[in-house]
SEDRENNU-961144 format. One record per residue: z, x, y of N, C-alpha, C in turn. Coordinates in steps of 0.2 Angstrom, whole numbers, plus 2048, in hexadecimal, padded with zeros to 3 digits. Atoms other than C-alpha are relative to their C-alpha. Example, Ala and Ser with C-alpha at 12.3 -4.5 7.8 and 13.67 -1.06 7.14 Angstrom:
BEGIN
ATOM   n.pz   n.px   n.py   ca.pz   ca.px   ca.py   c.pz   c.px   c.py
ATOM    800    804    7FA     827     83E     7EA    800    804    806
ATOM    7FF    7FC    7FA     824     844     7FB    803    7FC    805
# end
This chain:
BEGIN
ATOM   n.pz   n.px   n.py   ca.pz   ca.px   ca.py   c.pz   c.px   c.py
ATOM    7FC    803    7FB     B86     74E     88A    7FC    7FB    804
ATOM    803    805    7FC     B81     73E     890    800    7FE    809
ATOM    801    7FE    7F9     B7C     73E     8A5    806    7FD    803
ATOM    7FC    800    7FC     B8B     735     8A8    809    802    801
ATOM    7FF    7FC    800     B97     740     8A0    800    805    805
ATOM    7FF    7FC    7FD     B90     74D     8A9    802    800    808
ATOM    7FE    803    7FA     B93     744     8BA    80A    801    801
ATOM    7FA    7FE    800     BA4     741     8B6    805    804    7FC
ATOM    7FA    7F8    802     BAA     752     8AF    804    804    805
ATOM    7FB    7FC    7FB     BAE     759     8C0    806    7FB    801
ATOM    7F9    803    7FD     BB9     74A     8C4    803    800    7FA
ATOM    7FA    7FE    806     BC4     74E     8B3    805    805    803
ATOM    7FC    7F9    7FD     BC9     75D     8BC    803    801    807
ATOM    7FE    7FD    7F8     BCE     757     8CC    808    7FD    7FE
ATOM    7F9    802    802     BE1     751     8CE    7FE    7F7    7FE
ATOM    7FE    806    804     BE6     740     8C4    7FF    7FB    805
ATOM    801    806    7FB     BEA     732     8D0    7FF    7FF    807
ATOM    803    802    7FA     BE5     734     8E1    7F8    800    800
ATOM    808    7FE    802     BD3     73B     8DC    7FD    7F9    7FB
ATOM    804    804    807     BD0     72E     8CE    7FF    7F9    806
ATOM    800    806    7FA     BD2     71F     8DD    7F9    804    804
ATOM    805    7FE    7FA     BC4     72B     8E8    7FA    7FF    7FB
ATOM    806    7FF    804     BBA     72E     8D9    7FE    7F7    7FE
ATOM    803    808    800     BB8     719     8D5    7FC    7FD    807
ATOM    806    804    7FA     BB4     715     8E7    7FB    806    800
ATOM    805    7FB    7FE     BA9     724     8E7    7FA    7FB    7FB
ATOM    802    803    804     BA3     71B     8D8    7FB    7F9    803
ATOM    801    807    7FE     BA3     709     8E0    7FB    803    805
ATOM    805    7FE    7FB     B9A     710     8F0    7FA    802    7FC
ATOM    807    7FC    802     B8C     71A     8E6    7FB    7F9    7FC
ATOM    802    805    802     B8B     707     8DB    7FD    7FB    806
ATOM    802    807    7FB     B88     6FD     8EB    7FB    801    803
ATOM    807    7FB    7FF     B7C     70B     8F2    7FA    7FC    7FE
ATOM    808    802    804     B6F     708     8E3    7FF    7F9    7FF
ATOM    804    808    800     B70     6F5     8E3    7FD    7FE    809
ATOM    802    802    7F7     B6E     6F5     8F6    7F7    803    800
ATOM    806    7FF    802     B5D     6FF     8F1    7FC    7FD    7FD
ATOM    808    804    803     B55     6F6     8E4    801    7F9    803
ATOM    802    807    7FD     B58     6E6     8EE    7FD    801    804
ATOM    804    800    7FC     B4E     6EE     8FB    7F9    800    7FC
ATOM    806    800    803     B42     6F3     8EE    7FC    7F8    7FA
ATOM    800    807    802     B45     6E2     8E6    7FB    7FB    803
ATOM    7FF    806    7FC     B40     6D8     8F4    7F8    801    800
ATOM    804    803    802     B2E     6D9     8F5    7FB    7FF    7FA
ATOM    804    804    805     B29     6D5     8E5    7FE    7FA    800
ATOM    800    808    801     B2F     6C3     8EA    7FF    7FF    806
ATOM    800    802    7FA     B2A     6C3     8FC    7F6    7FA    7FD
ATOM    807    804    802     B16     6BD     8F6    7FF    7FA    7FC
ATOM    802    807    806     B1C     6AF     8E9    7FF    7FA    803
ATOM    802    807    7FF     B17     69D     8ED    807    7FF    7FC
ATOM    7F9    804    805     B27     691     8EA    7FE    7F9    800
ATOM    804    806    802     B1C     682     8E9    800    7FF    7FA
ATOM    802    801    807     B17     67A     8D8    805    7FC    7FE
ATOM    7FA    803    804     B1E     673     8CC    806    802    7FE
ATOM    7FA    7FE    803     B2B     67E     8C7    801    805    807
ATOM    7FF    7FC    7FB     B2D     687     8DB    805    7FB    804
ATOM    7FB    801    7FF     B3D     684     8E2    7FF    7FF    80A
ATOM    801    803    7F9     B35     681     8F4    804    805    806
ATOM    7FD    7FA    7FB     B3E     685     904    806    802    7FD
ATOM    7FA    7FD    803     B4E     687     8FB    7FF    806    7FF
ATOM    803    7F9    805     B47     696     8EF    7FF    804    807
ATOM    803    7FA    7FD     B40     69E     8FE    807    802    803
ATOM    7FA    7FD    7FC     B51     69E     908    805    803    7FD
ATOM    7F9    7FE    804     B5E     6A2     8FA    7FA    808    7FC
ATOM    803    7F9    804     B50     6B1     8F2    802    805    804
ATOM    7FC    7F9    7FD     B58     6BF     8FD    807    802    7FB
ATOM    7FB    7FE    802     B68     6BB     8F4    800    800    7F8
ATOM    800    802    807     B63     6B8     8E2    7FA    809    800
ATOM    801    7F8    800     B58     6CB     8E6    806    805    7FD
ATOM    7FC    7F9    7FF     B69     6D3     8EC    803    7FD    7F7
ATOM    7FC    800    805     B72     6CA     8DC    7FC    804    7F8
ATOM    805    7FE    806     B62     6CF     8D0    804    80B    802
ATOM    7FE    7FB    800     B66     6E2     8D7    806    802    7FD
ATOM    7F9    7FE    803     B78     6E2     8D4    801    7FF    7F8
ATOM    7FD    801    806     B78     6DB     8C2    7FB    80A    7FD
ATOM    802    7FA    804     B6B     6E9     8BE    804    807    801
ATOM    7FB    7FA    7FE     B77     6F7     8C5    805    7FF    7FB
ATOM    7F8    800    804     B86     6EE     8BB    7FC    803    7F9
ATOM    800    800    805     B7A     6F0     8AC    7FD    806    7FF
ATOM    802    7FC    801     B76     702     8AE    7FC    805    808
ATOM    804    7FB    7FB     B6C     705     8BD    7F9    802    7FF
ATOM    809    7FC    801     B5C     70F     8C0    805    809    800
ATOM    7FE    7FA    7FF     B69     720     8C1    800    804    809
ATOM    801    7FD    7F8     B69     721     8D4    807    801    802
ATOM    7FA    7FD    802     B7A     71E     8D3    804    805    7FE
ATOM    7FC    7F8    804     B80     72D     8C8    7FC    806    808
ATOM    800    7FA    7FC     B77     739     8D3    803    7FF    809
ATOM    7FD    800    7FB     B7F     731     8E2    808    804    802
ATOM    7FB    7FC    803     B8E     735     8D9    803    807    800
ATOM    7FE    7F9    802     B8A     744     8D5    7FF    805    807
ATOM    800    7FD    7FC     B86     74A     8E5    806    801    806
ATOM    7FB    7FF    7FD     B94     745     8ED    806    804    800
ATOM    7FD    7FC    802     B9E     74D     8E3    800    808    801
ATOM    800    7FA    7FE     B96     75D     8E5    800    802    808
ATOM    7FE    800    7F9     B98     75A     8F9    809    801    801
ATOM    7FA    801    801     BAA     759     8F6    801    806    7FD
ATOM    7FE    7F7    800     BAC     76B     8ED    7FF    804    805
ATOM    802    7FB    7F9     BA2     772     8FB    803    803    804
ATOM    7FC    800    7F8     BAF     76B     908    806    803    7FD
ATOM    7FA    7FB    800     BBC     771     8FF    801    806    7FB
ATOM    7FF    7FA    801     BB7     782     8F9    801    806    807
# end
C-alpha cells in the first residue's frame, strides 16, 4: 500500500458527502501548508545571486523573485511534494477521531 492510500483509507470510511468536501479542503489546506514551507526554504538559495551580467535580469529579477520562489514552491507540491503534505493530512485526520471519540 502506497503512503497515500494509506492516508486516505480512514476517509473512505467516513460518511459520503459532507466529509469528502472536509476531506479536499483538509486536502487543499495541508497543500498550501507545504508550498508556504519550501518557499520559506526556497528563499535563500536566491537571496546571494547577482542579477547583473549578461544574462541577470537586474532590478526587475530582484523584485519579482519572491514570486517566482512562491510559484517554484507551488509547482513542486502540484508535482508531488516533499510528503509534508500527507502527514499533515494524516495528522489531522487523526485529531478529528480524537474529538470525536
Amino acid at each position: 500500500m502506497n503512503p497515500v492510500d494509506a492516508i486516505s483509507a480512514p476517509l473512505a470510511r467516513t460518511t459520503p458527502s459532507r466529509d469528502a468536501g472536509a476531506a479536499a479542503r483538509m486536502r487543499e489546506t495541508a497543500e498550501a501548508f507545504e508550498a508556504s514551507f519550501l518557499s520559506q526554504m526556497l528563499k535563500p538559495m536566491f537571496e546571494g545571486l547577482k542579477t547583473d551580467g549578461m544574462f541577470g535580469g537586474g532590478h526587475a529579477e530582484e523584485t519579482w523573485r519572491g514570486f517566482m520562489v512562491e510559484a517554484m514552491a507551488k509547482q513542486t507540491v502540484q508535482a508531488g511534494g516533499i510528503g509534508l503534505a500527507d502527514q499533515v493530512v494524516a495528522q489531522m485526520i487523526r485529531m478529528q477521531e480524537e474529538q470525536s471519540a
